[in-house]
C-alpha positions as CSV (number, residue, x, y, z in Angstrom):
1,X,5.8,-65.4,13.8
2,X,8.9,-64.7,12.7
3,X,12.5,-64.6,14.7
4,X,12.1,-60.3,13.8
5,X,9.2,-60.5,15.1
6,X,10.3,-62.1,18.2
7,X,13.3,-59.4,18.4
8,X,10.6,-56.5,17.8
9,X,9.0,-57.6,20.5
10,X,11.2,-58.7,22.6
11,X,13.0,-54.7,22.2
12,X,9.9,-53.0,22.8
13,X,9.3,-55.2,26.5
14,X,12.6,-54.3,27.5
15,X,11.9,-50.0,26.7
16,X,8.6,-50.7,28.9
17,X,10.0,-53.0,31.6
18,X,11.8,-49.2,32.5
19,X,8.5,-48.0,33.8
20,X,7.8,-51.5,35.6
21,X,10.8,-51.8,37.2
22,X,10.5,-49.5,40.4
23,X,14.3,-48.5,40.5
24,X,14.5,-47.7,36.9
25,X,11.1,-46.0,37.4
26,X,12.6,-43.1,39.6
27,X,15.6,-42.8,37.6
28,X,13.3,-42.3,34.5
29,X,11.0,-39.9,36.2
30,X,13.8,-37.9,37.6
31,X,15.8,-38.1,33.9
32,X,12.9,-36.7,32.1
33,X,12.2,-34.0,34.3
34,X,15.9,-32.8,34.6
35,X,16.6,-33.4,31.0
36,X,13.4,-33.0,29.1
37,X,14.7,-32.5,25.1
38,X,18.1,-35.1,25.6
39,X,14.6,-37.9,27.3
40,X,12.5,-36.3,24.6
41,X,14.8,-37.1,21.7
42,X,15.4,-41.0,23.0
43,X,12.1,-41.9,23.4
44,X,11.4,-41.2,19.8
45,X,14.3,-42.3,18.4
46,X,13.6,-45.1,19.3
47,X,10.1,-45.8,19.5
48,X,8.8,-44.1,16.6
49,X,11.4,-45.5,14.2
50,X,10.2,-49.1,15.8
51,X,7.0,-47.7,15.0
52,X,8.6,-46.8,11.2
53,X,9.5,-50.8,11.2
54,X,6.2,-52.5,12.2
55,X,4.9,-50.4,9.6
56,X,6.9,-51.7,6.9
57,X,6.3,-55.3,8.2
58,X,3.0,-55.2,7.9
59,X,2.6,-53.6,4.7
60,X,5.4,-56.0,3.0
61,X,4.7,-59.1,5.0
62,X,8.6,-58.8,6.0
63,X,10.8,-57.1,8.4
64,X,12.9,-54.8,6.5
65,X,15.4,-52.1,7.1
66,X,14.4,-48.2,5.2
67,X,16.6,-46.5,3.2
68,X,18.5,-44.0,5.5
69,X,17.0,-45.6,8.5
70,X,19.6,-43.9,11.3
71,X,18.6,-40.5,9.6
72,X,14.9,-41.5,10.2
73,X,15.8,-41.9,13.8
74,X,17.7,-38.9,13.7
75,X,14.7,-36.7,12.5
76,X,12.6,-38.9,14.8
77,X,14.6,-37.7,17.8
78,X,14.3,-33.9,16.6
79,X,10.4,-34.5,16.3
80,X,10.9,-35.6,20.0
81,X,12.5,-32.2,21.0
82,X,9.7,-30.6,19.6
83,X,6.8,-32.3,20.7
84,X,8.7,-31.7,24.6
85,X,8.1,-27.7,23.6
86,X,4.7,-28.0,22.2
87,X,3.2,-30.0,24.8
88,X,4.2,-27.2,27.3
89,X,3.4,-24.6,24.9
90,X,0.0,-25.5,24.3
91,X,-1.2,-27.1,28.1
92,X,0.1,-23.5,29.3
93,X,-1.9,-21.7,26.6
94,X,-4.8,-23.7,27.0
95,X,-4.3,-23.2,30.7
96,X,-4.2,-19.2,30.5
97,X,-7.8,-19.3,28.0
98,X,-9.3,-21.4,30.4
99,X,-8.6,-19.4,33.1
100,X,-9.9,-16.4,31.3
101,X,-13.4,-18.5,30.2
102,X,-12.2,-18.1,26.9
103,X,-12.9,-22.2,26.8
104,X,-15.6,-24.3,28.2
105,X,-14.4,-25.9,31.1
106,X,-17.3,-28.0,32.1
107,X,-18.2,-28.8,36.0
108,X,-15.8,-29.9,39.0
109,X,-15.8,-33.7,37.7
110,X,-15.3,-32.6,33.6
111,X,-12.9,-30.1,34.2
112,X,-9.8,-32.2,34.0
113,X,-11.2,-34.1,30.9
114,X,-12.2,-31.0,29.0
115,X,-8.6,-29.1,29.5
116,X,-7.1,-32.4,28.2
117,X,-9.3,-32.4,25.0
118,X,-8.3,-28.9,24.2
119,X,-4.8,-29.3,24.6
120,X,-5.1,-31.8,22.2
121,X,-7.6,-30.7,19.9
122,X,-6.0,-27.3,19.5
123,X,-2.6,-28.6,19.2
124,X,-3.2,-30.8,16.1
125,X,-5.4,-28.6,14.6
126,X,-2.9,-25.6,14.7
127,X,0.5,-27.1,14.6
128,X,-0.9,-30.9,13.3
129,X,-1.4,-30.3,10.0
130,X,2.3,-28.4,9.7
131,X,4.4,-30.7,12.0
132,X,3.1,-33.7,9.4
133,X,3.5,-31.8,5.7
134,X,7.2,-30.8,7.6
135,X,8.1,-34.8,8.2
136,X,7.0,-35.8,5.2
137,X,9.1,-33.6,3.2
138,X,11.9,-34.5,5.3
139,X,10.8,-38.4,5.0
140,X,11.5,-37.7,1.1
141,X,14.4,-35.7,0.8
142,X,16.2,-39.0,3.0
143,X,13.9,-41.6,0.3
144,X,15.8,-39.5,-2.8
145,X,18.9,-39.2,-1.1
146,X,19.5,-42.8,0.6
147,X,17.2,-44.5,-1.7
148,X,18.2,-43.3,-4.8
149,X,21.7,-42.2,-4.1
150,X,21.6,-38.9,-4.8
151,X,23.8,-36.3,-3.7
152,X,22.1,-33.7,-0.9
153,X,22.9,-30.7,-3.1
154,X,21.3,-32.2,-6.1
155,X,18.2,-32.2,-4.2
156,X,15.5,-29.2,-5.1
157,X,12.5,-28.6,-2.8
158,X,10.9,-28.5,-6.0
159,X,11.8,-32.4,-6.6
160,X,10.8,-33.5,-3.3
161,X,7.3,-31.5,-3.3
162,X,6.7,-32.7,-6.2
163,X,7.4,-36.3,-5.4
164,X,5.1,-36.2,-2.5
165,X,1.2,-37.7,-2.5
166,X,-0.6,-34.7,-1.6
167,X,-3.7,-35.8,-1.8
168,X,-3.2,-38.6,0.7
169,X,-1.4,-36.4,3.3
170,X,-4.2,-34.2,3.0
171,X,-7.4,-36.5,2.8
172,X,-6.0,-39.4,5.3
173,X,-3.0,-38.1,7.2
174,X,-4.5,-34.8,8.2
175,X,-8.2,-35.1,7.6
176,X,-9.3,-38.4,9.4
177,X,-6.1,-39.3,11.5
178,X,-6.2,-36.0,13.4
179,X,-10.0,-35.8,14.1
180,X,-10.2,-39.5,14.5
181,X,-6.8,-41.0,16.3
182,X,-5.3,-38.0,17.0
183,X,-7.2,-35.6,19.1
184,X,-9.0,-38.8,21.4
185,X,-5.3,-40.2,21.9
186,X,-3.4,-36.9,23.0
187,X,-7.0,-36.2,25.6
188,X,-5.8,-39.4,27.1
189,X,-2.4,-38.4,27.2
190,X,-3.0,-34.8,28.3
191,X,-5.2,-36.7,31.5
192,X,-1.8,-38.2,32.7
193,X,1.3,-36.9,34.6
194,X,3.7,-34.3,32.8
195,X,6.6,-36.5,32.7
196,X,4.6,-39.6,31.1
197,X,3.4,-37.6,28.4
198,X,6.2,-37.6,25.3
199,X,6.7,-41.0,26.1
200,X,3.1,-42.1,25.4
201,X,3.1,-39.9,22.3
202,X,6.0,-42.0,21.6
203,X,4.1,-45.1,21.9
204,X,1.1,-44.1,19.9
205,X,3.8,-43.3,16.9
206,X,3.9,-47.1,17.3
207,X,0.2,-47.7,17.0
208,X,-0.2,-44.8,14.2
209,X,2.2,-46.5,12.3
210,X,0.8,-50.0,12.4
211,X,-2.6,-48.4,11.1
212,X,-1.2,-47.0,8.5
213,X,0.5,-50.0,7.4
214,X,-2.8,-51.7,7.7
215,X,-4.7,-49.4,5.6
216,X,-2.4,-49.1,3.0
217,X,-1.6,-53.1,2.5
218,X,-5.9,-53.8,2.5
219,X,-5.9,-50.7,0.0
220,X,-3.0,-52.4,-2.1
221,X,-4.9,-55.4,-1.9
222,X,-8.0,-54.5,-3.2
223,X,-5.9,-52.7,-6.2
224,X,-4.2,-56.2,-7.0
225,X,-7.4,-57.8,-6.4
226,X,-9.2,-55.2,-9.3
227,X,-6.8,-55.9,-11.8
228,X,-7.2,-59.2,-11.7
């Protein structure tokens, strides 16, 4: 391992130690619940654009910094706002159709299980698919701009769209990590208390990104390995 490596770590145990530590625990709890978007926007801030970092370790082999990285975290943060409203949006709507039997709510035992899986399935499948094509047209515009130097006004939408790999978005970002990763993770975070919930979505930005990473350095490697 390497002493980034070490730091990485070391960053990430000292964001979790918050929830072990019982004093920090309450003030955490209380934080999120009295200031849900300002909690919403830390936790992924930080944690997602860690996430953003393992990813580029693993796929390069070496710890380095992107292009534009504090607007990443920026945007990041903003994401975090937003996932604070959907969550509420969608448990209260999936709430209001269960109530109504417009959902199968399974027996006494299942019934907490299957209102998590909803939330979650309908959630990625209706606001997934947008929420993703919508960061990675913002994760462009900051790879032309920082990258490449170029002013923000000499940006089109036209450049960036084009730019963009739609076919992977599509095929492997929407069609297998939603079904696949997405939907089981957020049913396990829909089964646990309101005020943990960003937060683990936070983490699992973490994990998403280190599978990513993973599939596309064994992809490049199998390229590299074909040409030769």
């Amino acid at each position: 391992m390497k002493r980034g490596d070490f730091l990485w770590l070391a960053i990430l145990c000292a964001v979790s130690s918050i929830m072990i530590v019982p004093s920090s625990h309450q003030i955490f709890v209380s934080a999120t619940k009295e200031h849900p978007y300002i909690m919403g926007f830390g936790k992924f801030a930080v944690l997602a654009t860690m996430g953003e970092l393992l990813a580029i370790r693993i796929a390069m082999g070496e710890w380095k910094r992107p292009a534009g990285v504090v607007y990443r975290s920026i945007i990041w943060g903003l994401i975090g706002i937003l996932i604070v409203l959907m969550f509420e949006v969608f448990s209260s709507g999936v709430a209001g159709a269960l109530s109504k039997g417009l959902l199968w709510s399974g027996d006494t035992f299942s019934a907490k299980i299957w209102t998590a899986f909803w939330i979650g399935a309908i959630m990625n499948l209706a606001f997934g698919p947008a929420f993703m094509t919508l960061h990675r047209i913002t994760d462009t515009y900051i790879d032309i701009i920082c990258g490449e130097n170029v002013p923000l006004r000499s940006v089109k939408l036209s450049d960036v769209i084009s730019r963009i790999d739609w076919h992977g978005l599509v095929s492997f970002v929407i069609l297998k990590t939603i079904p696949y990763f997405w939907i089981p993770a957020h049913t396990l975070t829909f089964l646990l208390p309101p005020e943990y919930r960003v937060l683990m979505a936070a983490y699992l930005s973490v994990v998403l990104g280190a599978i990513l990473a993973y599939g596309k350095s064994k992809k490049s490697k199998v390229q590299q390995a074909a040409i030769k």
